[in-house]
C-alpha positions as CSV (number, residue, x, y, z in Angstrom):
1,X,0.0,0.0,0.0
2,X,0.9,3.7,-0.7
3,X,2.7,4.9,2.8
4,X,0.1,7.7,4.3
5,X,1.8,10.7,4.2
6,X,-0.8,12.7,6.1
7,X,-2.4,13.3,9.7
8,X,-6.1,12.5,8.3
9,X,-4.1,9.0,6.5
10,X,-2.1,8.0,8.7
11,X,-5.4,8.3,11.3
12,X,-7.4,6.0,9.1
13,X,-4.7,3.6,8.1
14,X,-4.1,3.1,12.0
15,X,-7.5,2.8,13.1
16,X,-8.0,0.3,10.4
17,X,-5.0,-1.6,11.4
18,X,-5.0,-2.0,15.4
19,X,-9.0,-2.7,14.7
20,X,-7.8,-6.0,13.1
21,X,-5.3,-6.6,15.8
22,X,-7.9,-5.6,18.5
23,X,-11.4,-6.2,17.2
24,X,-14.6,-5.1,19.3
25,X,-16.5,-2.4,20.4
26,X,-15.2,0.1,23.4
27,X,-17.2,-2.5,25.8
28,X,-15.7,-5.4,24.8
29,X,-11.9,-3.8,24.8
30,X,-12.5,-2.0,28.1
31,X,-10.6,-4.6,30.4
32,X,-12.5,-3.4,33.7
33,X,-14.9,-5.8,34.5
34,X,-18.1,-4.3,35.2
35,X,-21.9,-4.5,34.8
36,X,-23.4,-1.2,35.0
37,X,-22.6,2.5,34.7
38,X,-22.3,2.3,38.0
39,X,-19.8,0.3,38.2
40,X,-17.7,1.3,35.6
41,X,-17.7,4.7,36.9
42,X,-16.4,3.2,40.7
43,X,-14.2,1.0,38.0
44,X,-12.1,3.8,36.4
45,X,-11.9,6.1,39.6
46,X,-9.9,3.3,41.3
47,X,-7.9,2.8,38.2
48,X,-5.8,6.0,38.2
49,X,-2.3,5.1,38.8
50,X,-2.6,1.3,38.9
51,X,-3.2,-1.7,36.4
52,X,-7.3,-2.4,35.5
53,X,-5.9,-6.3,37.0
54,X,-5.6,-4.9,40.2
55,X,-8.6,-2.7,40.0
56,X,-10.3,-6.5,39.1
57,X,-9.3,-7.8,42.1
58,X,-10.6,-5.4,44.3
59,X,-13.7,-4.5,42.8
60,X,-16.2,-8.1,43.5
61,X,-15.9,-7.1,46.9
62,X,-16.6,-3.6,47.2
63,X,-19.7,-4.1,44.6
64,X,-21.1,-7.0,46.5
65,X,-20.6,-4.6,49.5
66,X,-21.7,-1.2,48.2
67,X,-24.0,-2.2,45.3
68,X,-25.4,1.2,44.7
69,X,-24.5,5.1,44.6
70,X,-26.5,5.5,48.2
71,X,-25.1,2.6,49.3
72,X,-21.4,3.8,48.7
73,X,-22.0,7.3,49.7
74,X,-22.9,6.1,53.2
75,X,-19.6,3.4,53.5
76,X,-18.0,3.5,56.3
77,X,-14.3,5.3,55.1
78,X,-12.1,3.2,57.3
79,X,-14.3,-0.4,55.6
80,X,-14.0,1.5,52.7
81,X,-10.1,2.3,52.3
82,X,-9.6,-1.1,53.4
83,X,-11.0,-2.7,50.2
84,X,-9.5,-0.7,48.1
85,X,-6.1,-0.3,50.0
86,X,-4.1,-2.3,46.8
87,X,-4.8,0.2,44.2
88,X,-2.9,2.9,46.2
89,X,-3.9,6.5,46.7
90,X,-7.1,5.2,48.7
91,X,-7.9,7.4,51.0
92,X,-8.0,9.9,48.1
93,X,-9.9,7.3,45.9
94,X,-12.3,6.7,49.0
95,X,-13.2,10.1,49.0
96,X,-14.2,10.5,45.5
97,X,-16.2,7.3,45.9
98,X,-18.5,8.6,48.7
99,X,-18.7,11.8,46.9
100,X,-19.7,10.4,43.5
101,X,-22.3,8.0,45.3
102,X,-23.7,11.3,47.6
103,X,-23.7,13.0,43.9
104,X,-25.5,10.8,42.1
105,X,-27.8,9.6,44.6
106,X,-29.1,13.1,45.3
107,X,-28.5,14.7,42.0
108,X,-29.3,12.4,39.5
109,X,-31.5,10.3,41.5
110,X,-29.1,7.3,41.9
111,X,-28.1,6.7,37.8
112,X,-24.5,7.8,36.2
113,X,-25.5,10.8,33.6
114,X,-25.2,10.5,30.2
115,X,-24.1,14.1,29.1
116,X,-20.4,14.9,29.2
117,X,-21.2,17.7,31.3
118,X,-22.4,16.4,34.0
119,X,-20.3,13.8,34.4
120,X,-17.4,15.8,34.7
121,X,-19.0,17.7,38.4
122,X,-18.6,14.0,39.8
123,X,-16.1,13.6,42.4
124,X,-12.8,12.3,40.7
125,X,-14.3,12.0,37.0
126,X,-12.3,14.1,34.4
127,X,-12.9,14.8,31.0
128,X,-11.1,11.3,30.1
129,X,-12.9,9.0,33.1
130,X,-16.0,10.7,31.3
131,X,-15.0,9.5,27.8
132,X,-14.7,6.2,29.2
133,X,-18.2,6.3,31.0
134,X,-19.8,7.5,27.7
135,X,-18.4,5.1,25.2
136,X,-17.7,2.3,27.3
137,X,-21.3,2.1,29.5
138,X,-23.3,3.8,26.8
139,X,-21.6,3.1,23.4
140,X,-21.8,6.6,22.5
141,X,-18.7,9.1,20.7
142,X,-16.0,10.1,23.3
143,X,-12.3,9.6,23.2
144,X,-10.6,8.7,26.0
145,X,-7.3,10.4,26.6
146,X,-5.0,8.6,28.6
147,X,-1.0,8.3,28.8
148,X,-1.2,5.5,26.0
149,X,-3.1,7.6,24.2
150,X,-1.3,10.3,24.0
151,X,1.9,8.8,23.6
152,X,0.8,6.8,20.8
153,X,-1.1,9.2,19.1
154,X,1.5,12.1,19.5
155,X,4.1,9.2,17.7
156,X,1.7,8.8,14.9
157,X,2.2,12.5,14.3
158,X,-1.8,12.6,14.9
159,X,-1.0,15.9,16.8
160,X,1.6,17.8,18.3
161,X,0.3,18.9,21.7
162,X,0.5,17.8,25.2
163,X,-2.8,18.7,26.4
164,X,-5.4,16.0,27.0
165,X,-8.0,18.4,25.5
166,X,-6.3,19.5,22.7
167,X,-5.4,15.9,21.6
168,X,-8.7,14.9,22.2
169,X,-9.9,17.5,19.3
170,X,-7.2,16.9,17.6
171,X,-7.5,13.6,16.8
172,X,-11.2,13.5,16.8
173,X,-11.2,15.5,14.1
174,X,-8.9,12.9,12.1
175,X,-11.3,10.2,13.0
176,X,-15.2,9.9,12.3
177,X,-17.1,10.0,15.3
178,X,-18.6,6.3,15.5
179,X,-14.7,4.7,15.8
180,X,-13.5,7.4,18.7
181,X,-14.3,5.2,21.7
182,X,-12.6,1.7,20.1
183,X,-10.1,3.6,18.6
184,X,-9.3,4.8,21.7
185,X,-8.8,1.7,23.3
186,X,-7.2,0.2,20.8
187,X,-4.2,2.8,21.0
188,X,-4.7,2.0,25.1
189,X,-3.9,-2.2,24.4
190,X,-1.1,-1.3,21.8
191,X,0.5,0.8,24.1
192,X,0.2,-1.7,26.8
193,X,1.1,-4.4,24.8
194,X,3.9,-3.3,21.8
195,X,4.5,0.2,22.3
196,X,5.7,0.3,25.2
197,X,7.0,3.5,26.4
198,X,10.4,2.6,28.1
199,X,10.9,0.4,24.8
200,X,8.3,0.0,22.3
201,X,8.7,-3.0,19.9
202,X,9.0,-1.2,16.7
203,X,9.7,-4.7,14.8
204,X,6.7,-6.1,15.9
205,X,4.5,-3.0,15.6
206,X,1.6,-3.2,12.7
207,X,1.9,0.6,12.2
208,X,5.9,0.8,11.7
209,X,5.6,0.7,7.9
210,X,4.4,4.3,8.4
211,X,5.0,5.8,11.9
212,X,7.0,8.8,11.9
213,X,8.7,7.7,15.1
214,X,9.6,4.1,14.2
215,X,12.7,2.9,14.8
216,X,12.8,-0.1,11.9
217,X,14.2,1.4,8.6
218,X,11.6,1.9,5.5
219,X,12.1,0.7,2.1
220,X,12.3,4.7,1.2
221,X,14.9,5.4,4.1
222,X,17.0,2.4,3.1
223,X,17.4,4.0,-0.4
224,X,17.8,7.1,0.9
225,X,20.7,6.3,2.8
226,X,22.4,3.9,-0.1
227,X,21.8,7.1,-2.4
228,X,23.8,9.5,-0.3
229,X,26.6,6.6,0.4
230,X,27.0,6.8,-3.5
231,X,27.0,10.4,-4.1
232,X,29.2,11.3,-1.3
233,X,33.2,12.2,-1.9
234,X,35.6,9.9,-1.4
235,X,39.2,10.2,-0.4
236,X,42.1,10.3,-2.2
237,X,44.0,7.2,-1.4
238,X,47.2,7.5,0.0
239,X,50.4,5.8,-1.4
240,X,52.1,3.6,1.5
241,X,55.2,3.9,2.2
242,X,57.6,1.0,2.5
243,X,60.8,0.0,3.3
244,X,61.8,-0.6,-0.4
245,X,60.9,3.1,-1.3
246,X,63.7,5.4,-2.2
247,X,64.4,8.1,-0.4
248,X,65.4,11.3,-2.0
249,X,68.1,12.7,0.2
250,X,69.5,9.3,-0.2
């Protein structure tokens, strides 16, 4: 195929790609187990700074114990930090767990909100735990935008920014709005699984044929570099010297 030379190509080539490598919808990539909104929501709050494994482990227990919003907004905090003591930060986490429950119970009568802005007045939900909630739980448009995501997508040359808002528009705008939730998680498994940040496995990557930032050389690059071997100067070479020459002051 013709190397995409663009933003918008390279976009659509990758969201084709890692959709073949990771097919499904945003639900079925989402690797928090879960069963409703509600859920979820406690889900992703508990996952900042840990693995979504460890947020598994933890969660069976605190849902069986604090099955809804009310329910959670009344937990005991020291009960409360207990269970969730492995995912670290939990006494912050615990807060924001009573605080969403309190929130929805009284503001939105005990269900997780569908609109973006709501969401975001929640105790401990960002713009990008919001994404997750919308496309994830309710299988509508929103792009998630995590450290994998904008690793990956800054790599891709998708966009040149470090903000999690401007990325987010940035790529969105690449990317019809139907794909933004899976395409979202697919960048979040490929970063977890090949690109790695300490050392991404360019050689095993579906997208090095046309990442900016890969590290395995390109047909084009290869020739490139032979081309400018061959065209560059070369020495004069040097006649040795031996012990049979003649000297002239001999």
């Amino acid at each position: 195929m013709t190397r995409p030379r663009t933003p918008a190509g390279r976009a659509r080539e990758a969201r084709r790609r890692l959709a073949e490598c990771y097919p499904g919808s945003a639900r079925e990539l989402c690797e928090l187990s879960f069963d409703t909104p509600f859920q979820l929501l406690a889900a992703t709050v508990l996952s900042a700074q840990t693995t979504d494994q460890r947020v598994n482990s933890v969660t069976p227990e605190l849902f069986a114990r604090y099955p809804t919003p009310g329910d959670l907004a009344r937990a005991d905090p020291d009960e409360l930090e207990g269970i969730i003591h492995s995912t670290g930060f939990f006494r912050a986490k615990a807060r924001s767990l009573t605080g969403l429950g309190a929130q929805l119970d009284a503001r939105f009568a005990g269900e997780v909100p569908v609109a973006l802005e709501d969401l975001v007045t929640l105790p401990g939900v960002g713009r990008k735990t919001a994404n997750v909630i919308r496309s994830v739980a309710f299988g509508l448009p929103g792009l998630a935008v995590d450290t994998h995501v904008a690793r990956l997508t800054k790599l891709l040359g998708l966009t040149d920014s470090t903000d999690p808002v401007k990325i987010e528009a940035d790529v969105c705008a690449l990317v019809p709005s139907r794909y933004w939730g899976s395409f979202g998680m697919t960048l979040i498994l490929h970063g977890r699984r090949v690109c790695v940040a300490r050392r991404p496995r360019c050689a095993d990557c579906v997208l090095g044929d046309f990442c900016p930032s890969s590290s395995v050389p390109t047909r084009a690059s290869e020739a490139a570099k032979s081309a400018a071997q061959k065209s560059a100067p070369t020495a004069p070479r040097r006649r040795p010297s031996g012990r049979g020459d003649v000297r002239a002051d001999a």
